[in-house]
SEGULO-512005 format. One line per field, with one value per residue (C-alpha): x, y, z. Coordinates in Angstrom, 1 decimal. Each point is the difference from the previous one (the first is absolute). Layout:
// SEGULO-512005
x <- X | ... .
y <- Y | ... .
z <- Z | ... .
END
This chain:
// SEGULO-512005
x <- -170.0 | 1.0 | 1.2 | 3.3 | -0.5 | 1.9 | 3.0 | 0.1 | 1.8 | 3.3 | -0.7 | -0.6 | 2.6 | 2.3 | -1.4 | 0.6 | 3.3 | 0.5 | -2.8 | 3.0 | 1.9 | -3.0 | -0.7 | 3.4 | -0.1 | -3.5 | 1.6 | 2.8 | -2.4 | -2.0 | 3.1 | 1.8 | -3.6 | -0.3 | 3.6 | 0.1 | -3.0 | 1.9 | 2.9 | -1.8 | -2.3 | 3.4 | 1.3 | 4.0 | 1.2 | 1.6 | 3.9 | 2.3 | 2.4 | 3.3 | -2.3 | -1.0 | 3.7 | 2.5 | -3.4 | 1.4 | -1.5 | -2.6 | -0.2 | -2.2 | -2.8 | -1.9 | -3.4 | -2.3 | 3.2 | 0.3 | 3.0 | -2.4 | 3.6 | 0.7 | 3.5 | 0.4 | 2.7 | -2.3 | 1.1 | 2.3 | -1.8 | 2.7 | -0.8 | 0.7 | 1.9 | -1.5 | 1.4 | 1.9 | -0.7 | 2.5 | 2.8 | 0.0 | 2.2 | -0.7 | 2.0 | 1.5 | 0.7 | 3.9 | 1.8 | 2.0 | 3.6 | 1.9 | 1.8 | 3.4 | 1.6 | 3.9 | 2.4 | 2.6 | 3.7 | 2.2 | 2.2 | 3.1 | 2.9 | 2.7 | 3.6 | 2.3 | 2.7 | 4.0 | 0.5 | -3.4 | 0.7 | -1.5 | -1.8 | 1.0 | -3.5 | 1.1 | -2.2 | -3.0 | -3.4 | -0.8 | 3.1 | -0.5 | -3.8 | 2.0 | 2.0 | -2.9 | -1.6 | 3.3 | 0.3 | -3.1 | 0.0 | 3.5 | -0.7 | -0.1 | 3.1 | 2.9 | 2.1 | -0.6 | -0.1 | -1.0 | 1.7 | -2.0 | 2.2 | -2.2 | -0.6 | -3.5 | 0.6 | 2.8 | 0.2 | 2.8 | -1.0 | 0.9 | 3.5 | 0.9 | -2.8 | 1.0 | 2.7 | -1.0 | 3.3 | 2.4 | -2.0 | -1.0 | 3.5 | 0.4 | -3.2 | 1.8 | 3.1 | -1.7 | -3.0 | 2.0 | -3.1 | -1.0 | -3.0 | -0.8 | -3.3 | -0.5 | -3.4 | 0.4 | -1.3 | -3.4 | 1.9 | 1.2 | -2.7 | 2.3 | 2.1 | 3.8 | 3.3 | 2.2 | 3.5 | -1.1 | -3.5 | -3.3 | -1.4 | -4.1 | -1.6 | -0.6 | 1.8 | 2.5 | 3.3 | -1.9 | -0.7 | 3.0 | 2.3 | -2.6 | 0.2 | 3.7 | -0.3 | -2.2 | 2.7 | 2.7 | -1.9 | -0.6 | 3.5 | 1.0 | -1.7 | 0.8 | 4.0 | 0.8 | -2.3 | -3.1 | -2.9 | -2.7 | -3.5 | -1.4 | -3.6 | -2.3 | -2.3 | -3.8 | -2.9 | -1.3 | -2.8 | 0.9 | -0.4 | 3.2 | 2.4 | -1.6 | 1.1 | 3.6 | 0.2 | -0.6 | 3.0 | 2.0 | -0.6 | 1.1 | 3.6 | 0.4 | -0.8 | 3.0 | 2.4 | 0.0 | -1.0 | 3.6 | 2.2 | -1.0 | -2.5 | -3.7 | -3.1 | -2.8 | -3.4 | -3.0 | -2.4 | -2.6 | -0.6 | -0.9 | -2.8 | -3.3 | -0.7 | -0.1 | 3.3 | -1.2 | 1.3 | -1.5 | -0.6 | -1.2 | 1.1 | 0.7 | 3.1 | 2.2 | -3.1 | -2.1 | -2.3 | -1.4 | 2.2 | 1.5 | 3.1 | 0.9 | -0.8 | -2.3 | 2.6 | -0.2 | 3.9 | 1.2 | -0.6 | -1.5 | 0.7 | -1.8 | 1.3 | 3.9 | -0.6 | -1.3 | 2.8 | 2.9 | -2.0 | 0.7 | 4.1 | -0.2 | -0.5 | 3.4 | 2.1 | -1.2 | 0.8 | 3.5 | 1.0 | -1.2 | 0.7 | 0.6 | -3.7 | -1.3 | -1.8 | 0.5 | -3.4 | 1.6 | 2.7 | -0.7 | 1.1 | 1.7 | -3.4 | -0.9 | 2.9 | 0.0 | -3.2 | 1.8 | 2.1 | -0.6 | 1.3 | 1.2 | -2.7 | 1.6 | 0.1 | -0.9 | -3.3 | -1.5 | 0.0 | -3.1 | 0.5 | -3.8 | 0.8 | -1.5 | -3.6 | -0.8 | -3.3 | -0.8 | 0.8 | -2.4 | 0.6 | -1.9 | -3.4 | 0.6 | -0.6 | 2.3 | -0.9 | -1.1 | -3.4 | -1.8 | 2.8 | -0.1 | 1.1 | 1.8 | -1.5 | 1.2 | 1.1 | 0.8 | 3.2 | -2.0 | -1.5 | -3.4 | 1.5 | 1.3 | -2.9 | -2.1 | 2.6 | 0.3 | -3.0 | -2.5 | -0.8 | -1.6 | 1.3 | -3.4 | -0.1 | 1.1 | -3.5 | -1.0 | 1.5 | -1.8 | 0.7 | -1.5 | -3.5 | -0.7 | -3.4 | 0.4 | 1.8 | 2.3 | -0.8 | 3.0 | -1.8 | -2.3 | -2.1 | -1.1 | -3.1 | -0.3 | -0.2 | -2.5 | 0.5 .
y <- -48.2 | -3.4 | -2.8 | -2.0 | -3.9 | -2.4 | -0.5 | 2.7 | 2.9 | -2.1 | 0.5 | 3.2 | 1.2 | -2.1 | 2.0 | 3.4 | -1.2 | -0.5 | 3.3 | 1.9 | -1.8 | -0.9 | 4.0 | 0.6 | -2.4 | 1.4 | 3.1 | -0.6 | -1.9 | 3.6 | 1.6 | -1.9 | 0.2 | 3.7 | 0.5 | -2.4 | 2.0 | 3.1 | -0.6 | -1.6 | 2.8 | 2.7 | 1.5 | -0.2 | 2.9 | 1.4 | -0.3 | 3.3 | 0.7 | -1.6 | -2.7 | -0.8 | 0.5 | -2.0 | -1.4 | 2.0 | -0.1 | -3.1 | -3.7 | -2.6 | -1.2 | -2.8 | -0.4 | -3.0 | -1.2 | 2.9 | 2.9 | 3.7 | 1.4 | -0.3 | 0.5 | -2.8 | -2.4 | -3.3 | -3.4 | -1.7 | -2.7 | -2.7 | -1.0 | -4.0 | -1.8 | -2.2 | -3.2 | -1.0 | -3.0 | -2.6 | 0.2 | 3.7 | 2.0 | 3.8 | 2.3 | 2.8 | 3.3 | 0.4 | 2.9 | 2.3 | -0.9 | 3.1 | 1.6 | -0.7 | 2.6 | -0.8 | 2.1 | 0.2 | -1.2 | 2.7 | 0.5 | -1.9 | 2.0 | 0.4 | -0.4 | 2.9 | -1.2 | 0.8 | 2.2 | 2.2 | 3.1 | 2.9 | 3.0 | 2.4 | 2.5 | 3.1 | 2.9 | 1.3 | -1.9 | -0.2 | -1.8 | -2.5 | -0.6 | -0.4 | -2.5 | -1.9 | -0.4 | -0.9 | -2.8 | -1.5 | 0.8 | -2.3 | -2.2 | -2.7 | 0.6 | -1.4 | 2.1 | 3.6 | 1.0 | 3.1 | 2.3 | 2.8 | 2.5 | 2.4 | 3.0 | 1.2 | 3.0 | 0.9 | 2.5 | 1.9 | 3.8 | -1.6 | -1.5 | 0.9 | -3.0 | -2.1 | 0.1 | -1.5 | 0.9 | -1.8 | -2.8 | -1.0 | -1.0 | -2.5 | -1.6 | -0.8 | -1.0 | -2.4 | -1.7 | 0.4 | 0.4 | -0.6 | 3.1 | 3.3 | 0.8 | 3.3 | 1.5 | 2.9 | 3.6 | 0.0 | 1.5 | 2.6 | 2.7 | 1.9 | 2.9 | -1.0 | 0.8 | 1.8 | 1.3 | 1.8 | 1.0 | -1.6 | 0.4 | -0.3 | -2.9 | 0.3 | 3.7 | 0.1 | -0.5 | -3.0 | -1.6 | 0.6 | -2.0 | -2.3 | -0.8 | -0.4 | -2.6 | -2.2 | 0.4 | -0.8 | -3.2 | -1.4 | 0.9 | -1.8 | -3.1 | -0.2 | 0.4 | -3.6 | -0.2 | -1.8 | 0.1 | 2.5 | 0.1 | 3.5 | -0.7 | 3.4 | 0.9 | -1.0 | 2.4 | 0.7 | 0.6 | 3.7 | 2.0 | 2.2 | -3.3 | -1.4 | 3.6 | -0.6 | -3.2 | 1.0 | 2.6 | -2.5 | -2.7 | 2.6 | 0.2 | -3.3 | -0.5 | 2.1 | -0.5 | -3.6 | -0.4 | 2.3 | -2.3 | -2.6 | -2.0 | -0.5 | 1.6 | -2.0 | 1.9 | -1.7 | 2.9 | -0.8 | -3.8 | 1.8 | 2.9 | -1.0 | 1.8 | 3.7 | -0.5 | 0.1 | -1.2 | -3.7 | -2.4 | -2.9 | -0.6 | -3.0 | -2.5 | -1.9 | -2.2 | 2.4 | -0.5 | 2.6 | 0.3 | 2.5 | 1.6 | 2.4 | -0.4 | 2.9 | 2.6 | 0.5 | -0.5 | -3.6 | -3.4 | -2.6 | -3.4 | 0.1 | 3.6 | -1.3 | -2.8 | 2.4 | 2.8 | -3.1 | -1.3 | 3.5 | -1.2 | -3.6 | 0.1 | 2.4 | -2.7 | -3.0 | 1.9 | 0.7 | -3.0 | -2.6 | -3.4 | 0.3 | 1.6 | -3.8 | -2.4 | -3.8 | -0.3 | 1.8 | -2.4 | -3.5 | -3.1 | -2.8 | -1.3 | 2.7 | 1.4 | -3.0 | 1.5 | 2.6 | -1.7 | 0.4 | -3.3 | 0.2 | -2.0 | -2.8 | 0.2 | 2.7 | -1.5 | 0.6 | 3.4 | 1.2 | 3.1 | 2.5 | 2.6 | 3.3 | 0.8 | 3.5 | 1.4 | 0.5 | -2.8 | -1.3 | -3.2 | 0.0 | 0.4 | 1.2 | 3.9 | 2.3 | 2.5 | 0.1 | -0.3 | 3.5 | 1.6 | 3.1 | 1.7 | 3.4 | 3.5 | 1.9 | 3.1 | 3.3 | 0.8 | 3.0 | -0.3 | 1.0 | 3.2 | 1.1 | -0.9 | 1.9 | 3.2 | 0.1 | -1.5 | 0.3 | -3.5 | -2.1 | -3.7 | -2.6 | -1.4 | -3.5 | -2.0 | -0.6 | 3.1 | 2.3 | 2.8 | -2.3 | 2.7 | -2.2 | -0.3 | -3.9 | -1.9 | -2.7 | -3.4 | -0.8 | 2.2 | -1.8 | 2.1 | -2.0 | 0.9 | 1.7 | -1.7 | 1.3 | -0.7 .
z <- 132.7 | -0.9 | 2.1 | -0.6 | 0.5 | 1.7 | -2.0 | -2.2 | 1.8 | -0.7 | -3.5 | 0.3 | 1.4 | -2.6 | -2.5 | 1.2 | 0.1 | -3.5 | -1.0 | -0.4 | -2.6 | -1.7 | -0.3 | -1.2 | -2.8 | -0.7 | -0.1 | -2.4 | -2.5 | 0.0 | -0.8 | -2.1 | -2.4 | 0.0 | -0.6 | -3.0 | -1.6 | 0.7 | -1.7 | -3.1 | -0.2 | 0.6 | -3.5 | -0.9 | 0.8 | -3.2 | -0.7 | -0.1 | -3.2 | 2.4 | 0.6 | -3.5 | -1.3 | 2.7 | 2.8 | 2.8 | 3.1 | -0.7 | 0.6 | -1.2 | 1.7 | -0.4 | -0.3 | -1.0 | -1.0 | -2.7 | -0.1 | 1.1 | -2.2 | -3.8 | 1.3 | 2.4 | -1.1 | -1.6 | 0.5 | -2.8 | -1.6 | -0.3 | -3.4 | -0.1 | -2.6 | -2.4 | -0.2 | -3.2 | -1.8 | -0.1 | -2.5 | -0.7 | 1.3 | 1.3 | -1.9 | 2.1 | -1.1 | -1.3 | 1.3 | -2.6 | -0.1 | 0.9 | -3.2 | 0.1 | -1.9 | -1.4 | 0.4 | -2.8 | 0.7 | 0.2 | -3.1 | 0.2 | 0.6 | -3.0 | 1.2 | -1.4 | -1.8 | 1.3 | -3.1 | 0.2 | -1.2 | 2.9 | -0.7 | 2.4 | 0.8 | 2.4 | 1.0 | 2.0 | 1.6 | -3.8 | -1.2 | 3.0 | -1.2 | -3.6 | 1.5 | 1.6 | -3.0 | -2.1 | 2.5 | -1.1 | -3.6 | 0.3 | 2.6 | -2.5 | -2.3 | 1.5 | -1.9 | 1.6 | 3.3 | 1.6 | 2.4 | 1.5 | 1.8 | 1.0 | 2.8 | 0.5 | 0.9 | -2.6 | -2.7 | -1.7 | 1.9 | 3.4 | -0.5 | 4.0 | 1.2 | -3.1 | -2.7 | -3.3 | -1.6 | 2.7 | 0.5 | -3.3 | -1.2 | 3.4 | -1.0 | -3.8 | 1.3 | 2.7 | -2.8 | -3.4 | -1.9 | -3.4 | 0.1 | 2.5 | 0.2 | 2.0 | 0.9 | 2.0 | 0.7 | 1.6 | 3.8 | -2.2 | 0.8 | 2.2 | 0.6 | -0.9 | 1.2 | -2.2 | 1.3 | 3.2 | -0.8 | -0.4 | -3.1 | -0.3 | -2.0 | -3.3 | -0.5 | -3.4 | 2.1 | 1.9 | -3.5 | -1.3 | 2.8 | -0.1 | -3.7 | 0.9 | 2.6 | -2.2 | -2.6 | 2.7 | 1.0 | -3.5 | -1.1 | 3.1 | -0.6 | -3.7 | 1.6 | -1.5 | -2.7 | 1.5 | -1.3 | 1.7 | 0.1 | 2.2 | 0.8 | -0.3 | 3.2 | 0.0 | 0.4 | 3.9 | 1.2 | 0.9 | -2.8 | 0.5 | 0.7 | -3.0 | -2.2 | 1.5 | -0.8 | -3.7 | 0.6 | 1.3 | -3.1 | -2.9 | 2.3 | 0.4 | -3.6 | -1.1 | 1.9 | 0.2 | -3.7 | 0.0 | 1.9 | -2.7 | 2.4 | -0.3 | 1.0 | 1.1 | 0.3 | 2.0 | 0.2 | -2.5 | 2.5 | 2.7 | -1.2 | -1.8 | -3.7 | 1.1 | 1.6 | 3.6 | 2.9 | 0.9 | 2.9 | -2.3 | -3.1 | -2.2 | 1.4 | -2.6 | -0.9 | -0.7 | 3.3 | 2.3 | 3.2 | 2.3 | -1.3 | 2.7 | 4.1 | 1.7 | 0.3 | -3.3 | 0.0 | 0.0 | -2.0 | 0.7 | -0.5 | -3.9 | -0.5 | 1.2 | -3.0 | -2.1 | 0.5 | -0.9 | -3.4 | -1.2 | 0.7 | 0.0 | -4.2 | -0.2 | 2.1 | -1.9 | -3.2 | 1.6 | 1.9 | -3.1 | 0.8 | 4.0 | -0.2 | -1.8 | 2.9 | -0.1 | -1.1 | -3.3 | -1.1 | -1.0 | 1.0 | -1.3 | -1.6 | -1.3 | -2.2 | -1.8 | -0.8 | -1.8 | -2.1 | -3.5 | -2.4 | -3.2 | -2.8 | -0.6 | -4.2 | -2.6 | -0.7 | 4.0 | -0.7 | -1.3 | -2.5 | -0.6 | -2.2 | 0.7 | -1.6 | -0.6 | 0.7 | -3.8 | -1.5 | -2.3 | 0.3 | 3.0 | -1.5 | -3.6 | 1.4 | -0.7 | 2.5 | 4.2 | 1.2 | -0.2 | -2.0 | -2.4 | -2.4 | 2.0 | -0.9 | -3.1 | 1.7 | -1.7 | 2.2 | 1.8 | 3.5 | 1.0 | 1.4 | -3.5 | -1.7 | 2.2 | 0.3 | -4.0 | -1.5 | 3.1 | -0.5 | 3.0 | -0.3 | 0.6 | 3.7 | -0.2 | 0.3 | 3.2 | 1.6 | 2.3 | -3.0 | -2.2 | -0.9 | -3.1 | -0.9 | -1.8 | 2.2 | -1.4 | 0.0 | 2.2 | 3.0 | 1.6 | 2.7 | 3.3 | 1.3 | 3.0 | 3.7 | 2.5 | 3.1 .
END
């Protein structure tokens, strides 16, 4: 038992008034210990593969102001700037100045003159690639122009969907050229039309009223005396058009060559060296570049220019001076250029008489350097002296027959290299 002076049960009771805080914060020290040695005595648990590759499912936590995770984001050190002396300048890095890349100007165009002469060019999808090219090959030469008239889809079998013969002369009367160039034949594959029957492709009535169509449309076009130039069919890619084609190239050949016009053949600019069919082949410059589109059928825009050099030299040849540029004939400065003046006396011209090769006076010889005196011979060649006498005329030195054993002086053996 103990006994509670005067005075001190008021403080007594104040105190059990705050005993339970005090217990509380005792509490929470006690805690706040043994939790702290917990967790620095508690391993990292151990990453799985998603959370080593992208850190799913995991934040950082701090510790003694340390990151528990390799793969917690780190603070950015701000790295600060030194500071530049006075007067010098920090040089900044210079940005690459985009390449500007310059086009070319297009190519002026020419002007045709009011008396061009026209070169008409009628026929198939072929003869309108012909004409594509022609236009280029003379798009400078103000002197020619070129009018395609062509139908795709033409041919001489089908005259009921297009009639070469009827329309031909129109296209004459309307243009008045100076040249036809027809290319024409590769629709042709077909059964044709004859009377009231239909004959079969390539049977001998078929080729005979098609030999005399052909004949019929060059005779037609060489009506008032123009001159003609029949383009020959290029190879396909199908192996049985391509055979046709060379069918269809020995007709044209003789029956234009017949009505006195001219036979162009392009074949050989379209194959490679075994006389195959080709996609890519050399243009008129004599790069690689695709002649013919994937169909294995039409041009493209180097085979079209390719298809009209084989022409383009023929209507040069024929047209002459309309076929010159302006580039061609000089100008008032320059033909004076090619004026020749008389000398003005006898004594500016200067006269060299002709020297001969042996004259002595050269250098008191009498004969050329290396010269001598030609074999005696006895009339007979080694074959009659072998035949009658069974001699063997000597191997000229140096020969590979040459089994003598001294060798002359003017044979001089070489060692041999090893390699």
């Amino acid at each position: 038992m103990f006994t509670i002076r005067h005075g001190g049960k008021g403080k007594f009771l104040r105190l059990l008034r705050f005993a339970p805080i005090l217990a509380g914060a005792a509490a929470m020290l006690v805690a706040g210990f043994f939790a702290t040695m917990a967790a620095a005595q508690e391993p990292i648990p151990r990453r799985n593969l998603l959370q080593r590759l992208f850190g799913i499912g995991q934040r950082p936590i701090y510790y003694d102001d340390r990151y528990l995770y390799p793969e917690a984001p780190r603070p950015r050190r701000i790295q600060k700037r030194r500071p530049q002396p006075a007067g010098v300048q920090q040089r900044r890095p210079q940005r690459a100045k985009p390449r500007v890349v310059e086009t070319p100007p297009p190519a002026p165009v020419v002007e045709k003159s009011p008396d061009a002469k026209k070169v008409l060019v009628v026929g198939d999808f072929v003869a309108d690639s012909l004409g594509d090219g022609l236009k280029v090959a003379f798009e400078e030469t103000p002197g020619i122009v070129i009018e395609t008239r062509a139908s795709g889809s033409s041919g001489i079998v089908r005259d009921d969907y297009f009639d070469w013969p009827k329309n031909l002369p129109d296209y004459v009367a309307e243009l008045s050229p100076a040249a036809i160039v027809i290319s024409i034949g590769a629709n042709d594959r077909q059964t044709m039309r004859i009377g009231d029957s239909n004959e079969k492709f390539r049977t001998d009535r078929w080729t005979e009223e098609y030999r005399r169509r052909v004949s019929m449309l060059a005779a037609l076009a060489r009506r008032d005396n123009l001159p003609v130039f029949w383009v020959g069919m290029p190879p396909f890619q199908s192996t049985a058009m391509t055979a046709d084609m060379v069918t269809f190239n020995g007709i044209y050949r003789e029956e234009v060559e017949k009505a006195g016009g001219q036979f162009i053949d392009i074949w050989d600019g379209f194959v490679d060296e075994e006389g195959k069919f080709v996609l890519t082949g050399s243009d008129i410059n004599g790069q690689q570049a695709r002649l013919r589109g994937s169909d294995g059928i039409n041009l493209t825009k180097a085979g079209k220019r390719k298809l009209a050099f084989y022409v383009e030299k023929d209507i040069r040849k024929l047209l002459g001076e309309a076929a010159s540029t302006d580039s061609d004939m000089p100008g008032a400065d320059g033909l004076k250029d090619l004026v020749v003046t008389a000398p003005l006396a006898n004594e500016d011209i200067v006269r060299t008489p002709p020297i001969s090769l042996t004259d002595p006076a050269l250098d008191g010889a009498t004969a050329l350097l290396g010269a001598s005196e030609p074999p005696k011979g006895t009339g007979k060649s080694a074959r009659d002296l072998l035949v009658e006498k069974g001699e063997v005329l000597a191997a000229p030195p140096g020969r590979v027959d040459d089994f003598r054993l001294a060798k002359p002086e003017t044979v001089i053996s070489k060692p041999l290299m090893r390699n």
